[in-house]
N, C-alpha and C positions, 0 to 999 in steps of 0.2 A: 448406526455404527459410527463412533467417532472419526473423524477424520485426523491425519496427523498435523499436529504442531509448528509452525513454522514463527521462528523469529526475524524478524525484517527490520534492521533499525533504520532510521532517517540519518543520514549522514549533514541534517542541517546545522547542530551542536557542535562539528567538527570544527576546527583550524581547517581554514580551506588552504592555507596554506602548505597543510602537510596533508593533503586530501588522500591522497595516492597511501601514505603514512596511515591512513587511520581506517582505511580498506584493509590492508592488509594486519592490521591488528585485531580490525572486527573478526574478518575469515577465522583466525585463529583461535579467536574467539570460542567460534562454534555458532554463529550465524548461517543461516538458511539462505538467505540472499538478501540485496542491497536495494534499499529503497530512496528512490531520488526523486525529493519533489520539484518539478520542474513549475514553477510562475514566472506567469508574465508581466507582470503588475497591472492587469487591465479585467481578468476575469476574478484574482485574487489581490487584494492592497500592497504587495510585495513583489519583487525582482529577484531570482536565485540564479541558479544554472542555467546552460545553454548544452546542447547537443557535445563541445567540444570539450566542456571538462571532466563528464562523463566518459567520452571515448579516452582521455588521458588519464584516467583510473584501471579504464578495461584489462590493460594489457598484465596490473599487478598484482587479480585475483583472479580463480576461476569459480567463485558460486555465481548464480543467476541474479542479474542486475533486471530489478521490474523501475521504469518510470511512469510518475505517476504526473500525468500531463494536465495541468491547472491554469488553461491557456484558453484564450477563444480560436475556434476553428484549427480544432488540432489534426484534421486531417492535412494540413499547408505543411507539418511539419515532424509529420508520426516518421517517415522513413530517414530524417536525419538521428531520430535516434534507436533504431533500427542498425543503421546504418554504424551508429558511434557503439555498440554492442547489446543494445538492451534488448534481454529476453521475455521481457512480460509488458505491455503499454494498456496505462490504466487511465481510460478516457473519462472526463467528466459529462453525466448524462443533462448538465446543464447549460455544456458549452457549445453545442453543436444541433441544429437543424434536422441533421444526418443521420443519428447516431447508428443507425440499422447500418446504413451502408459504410457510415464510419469503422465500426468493430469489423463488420467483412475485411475491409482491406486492412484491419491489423494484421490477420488470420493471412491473407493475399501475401505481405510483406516478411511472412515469415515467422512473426511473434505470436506467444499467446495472447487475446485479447483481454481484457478485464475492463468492469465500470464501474464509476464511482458516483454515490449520490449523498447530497450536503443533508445536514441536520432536518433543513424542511424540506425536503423532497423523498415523497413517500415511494412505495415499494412499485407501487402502479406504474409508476415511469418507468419503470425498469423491466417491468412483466414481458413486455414481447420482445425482448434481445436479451433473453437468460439462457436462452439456445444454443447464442452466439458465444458466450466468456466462458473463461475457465475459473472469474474468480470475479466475487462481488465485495467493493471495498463502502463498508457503509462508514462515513465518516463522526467521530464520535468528539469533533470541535468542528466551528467554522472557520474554513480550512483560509490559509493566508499568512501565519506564524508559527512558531513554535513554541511549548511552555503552555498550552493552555491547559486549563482543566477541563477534564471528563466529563461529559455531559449522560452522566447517567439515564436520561429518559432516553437513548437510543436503544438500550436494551431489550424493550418490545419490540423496534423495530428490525433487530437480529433475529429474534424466535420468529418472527413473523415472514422473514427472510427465509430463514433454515427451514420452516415447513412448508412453504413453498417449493423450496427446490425440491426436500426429500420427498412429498406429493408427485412430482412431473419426474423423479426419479434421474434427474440432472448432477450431472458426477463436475460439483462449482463450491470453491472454497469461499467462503466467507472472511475478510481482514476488517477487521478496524484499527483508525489512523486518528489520535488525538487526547492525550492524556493517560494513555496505557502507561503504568506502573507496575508494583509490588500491589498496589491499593485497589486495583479497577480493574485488573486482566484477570484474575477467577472470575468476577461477575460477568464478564466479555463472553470468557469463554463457555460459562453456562447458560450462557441466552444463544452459543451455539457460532460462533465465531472461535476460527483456528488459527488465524494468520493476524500477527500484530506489527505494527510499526509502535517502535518505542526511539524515543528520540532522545529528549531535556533527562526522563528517569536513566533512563539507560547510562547515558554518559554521566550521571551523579551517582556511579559506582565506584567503587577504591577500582574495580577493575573491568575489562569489557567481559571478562571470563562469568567474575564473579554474576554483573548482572543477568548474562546471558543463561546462566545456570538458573540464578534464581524465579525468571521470570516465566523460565520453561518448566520447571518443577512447579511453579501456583498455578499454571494454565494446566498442565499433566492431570494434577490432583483436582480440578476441576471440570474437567471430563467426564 
């Protein structure tokens, strides 16, 4: 049974300037909710957000804000954004020792859990805490910028994903994060991912409307 659709952009493409500005244009959009990649420059080669510019967004939309934490030892710091409003914390299964008891205390703190695993990190690492998430984000760049291109050989690793879960009969959405377009989210979503972060494509539309439209009707029709 297909799962539904959700569009997630990366708010990295934005004027951080008018961040608050560009929330509120997505929502209208017609966005599912807000994806914030949160780096530390130490687990990924880049510096972005912090706990507080997230929470200075919170107050000017109401879809579900998930951050997706690209940090070492993000349990030091899952409840400040928790705390700053995020509904969904999407742990990397590379960053942490923990990860089992990591995810629990997503769950403990209120949020949905989710976890993320990079290009080389196969499905195995993730097998015994599929129990735990509501959503697996298989990363479709190595993750650290934005703008890259699609790495199409993750696609086996999404079907390999998807039969998995739907074998153990685990009610867990599937996103992929990197190089999602017009060009690469039908073949996304036919290896069986539902949930997309589109970030650099997205924001190279005349509109947030228009791409939002566009990218849910080629993921729809690819189902």
């Amino acid at each position: 049974m297909s799962r539904p659709i959700a569009i997630a952009p990366s708010v990295l493409p934005a004027d951080f300037s008018a961040l608050g500005q560009a929330c509120i244009d997505l929502e209208k959009a017609g966005v599912d909710r807000m994806h914030w990649d949160v780096m530390d420059g130490v687990f990924v080669p880049n510096l972005t957000m912090g706990p507080g510019i997230i929470k200075s967004c919170r107050p000017h939309v109401d879809i579900p804000f998930e951050a997706h934490l690209m940090v070492v030892n993000p349990e030091l710091l899952m409840h400040t954004y928790v705390e700053a409003g995020c509904d969904i914390l999407t742990l990397q299964a590379e960053s942490t020792i923990h990860l089992h008891r990591a995810l629990d205390q997503v769950r403990q703190l209120g949020a949905s859990p989710a976890v993320a695993i990079n290009p080389g990190t196969p499905i195995s690492a993730i097998e015994h805490v599929l129990d735990l998430v509501d959503m697996v984000l298989v990363m479709t760049v190595n993750p650290g910028f934005g703008g890259q291109s699609y790495i199409a050989t993750m696609e086996p690793k999404v079907a390999e994903l998807r039969a998995l879960l739907d074998k153990r009969g685990l009610d867990v959405d599937i996103e992929v994060d990197g190089g999602i377009s017009a060009d690469t989210i039908a073949a996304a979503t036919s290896a069986g991912a539902n949930v997309f972060v589109s970030g650099s494509a997205l924001f190279r539309y005349p509109s947030f409307a228009e791409g939002v439209t566009d990218l849910r009707a080629k993921a729809e029709a690819a189902q």
